[in-house]
C-alpha positions in Angstrom: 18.5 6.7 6.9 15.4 6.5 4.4 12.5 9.1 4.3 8.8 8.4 3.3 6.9 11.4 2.4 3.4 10.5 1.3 0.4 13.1 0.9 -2.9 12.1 0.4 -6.2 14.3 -0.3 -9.0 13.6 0.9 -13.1 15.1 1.2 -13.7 13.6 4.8 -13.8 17.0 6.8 -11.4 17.1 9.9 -13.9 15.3 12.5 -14.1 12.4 10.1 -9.9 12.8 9.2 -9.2 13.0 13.1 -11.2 10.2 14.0 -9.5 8.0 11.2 -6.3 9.6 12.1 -6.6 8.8 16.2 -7.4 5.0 15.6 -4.8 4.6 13.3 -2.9 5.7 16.2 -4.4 3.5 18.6 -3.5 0.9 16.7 0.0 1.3 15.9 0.9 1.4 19.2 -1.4 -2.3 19.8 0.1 -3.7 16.6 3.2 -1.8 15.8 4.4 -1.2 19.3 5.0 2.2 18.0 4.7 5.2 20.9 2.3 7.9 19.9 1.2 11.3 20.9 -1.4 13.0 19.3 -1.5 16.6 19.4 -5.0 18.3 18.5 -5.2 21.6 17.0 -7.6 24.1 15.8 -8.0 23.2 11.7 -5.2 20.3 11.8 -3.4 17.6 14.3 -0.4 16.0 14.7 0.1 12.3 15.4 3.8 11.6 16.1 5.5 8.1 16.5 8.2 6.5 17.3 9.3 2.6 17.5 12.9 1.1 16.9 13.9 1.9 14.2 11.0 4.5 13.1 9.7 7.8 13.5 7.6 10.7 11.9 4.5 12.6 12.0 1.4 12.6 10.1 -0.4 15.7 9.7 -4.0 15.6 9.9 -6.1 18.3 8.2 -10.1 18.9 6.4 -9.0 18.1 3.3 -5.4 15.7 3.5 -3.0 13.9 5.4 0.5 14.1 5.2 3.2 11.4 6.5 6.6 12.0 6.8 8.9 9.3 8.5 12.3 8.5 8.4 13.2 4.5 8.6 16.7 3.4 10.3 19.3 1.4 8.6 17.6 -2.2 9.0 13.9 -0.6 7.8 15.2 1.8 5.7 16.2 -1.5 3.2 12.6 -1.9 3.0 11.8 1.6 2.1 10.0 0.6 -1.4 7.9 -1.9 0.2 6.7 -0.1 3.6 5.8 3.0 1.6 3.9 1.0 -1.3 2.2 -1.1 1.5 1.2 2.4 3.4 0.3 4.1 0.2 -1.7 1.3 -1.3 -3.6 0.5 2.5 -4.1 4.7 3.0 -5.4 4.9 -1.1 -8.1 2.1 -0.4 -9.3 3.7 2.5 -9.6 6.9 1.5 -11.4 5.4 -1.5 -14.4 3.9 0.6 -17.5 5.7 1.4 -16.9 5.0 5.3 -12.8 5.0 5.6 -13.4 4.6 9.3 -15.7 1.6 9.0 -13.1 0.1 6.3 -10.3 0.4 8.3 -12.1 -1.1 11.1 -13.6 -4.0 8.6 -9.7 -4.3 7.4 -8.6 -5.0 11.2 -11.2 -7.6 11.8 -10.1 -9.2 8.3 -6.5 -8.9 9.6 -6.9 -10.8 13.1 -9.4 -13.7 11.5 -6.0 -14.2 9.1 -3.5 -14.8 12.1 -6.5 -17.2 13.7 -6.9 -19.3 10.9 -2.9 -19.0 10.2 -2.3 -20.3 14.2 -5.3 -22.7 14.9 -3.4 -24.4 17.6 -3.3 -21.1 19.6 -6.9 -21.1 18.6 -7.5 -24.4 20.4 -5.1 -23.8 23.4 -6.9 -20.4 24.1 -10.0 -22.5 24.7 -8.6 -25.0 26.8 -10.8 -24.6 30.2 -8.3 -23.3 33.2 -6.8 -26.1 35.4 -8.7 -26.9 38.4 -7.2 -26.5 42.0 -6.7 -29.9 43.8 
């Protein structure tokens, strides 16, 4: 088993810090097929997940976040690189004057990648429906 502990401050306020927080959620269960719950409290929440191989918590609160997960075998050799990727992806956001509209700008980016990457799904998802005879 590997752990990931990442803490990251922040001067978004809870509202802004849950709202980030609950589509982040939202998302990693599209995207990641991770399960989430998400557990709102009084001055901090709870998002746990869970997905083969994967599970933590990140703690939501006015002024940080924290993310504690523990990888499987098979994930855990990829420790490094999952824990840069979050790190680097959570330190950009948090960097931007409007972290929700970023991340949201960063998922558009993200979906016109795997369009341009799989043009022939592109042009069979445009394909007009056969007609009935």
């Amino acid at each position: 088993m590997a752990d990931i502990h990442i803490v990251r401050e922040h001067k978004l306020g809870l509202a802004q810090a849950r709202k980030l927080a609950f589509r982040w959620a939202e998302v990693a269960e599209g995207k990641l097929a991770m399960e989430c719950t998400y557990e709102e409290g009084k001055t901090s929440d709870t998002v746990r997940f869970e997905r083969a191989g994967a599970s933590g918590t990140l703690e939501v609160t006015k002024d940080h976040f924290t993310l504690e997960a523990t990888l499987g075998l098979l994930l855990g050799m990829f420790r490094a690189r999952i824990e840069s990727e979050i790190v680097e992806n959570l330190d950009s956001l948090l960097a931007q004057k409007e972290p929700l509209k970023a991340f949201e700008h960063g998922l558009a980016r993200h979906e016109a990648k795997k369009t341009v990457k799989h043009p022939a799904k592109q042009h069979e998802a445009k394909k007009a429906p056969a007609k009935k005879k």
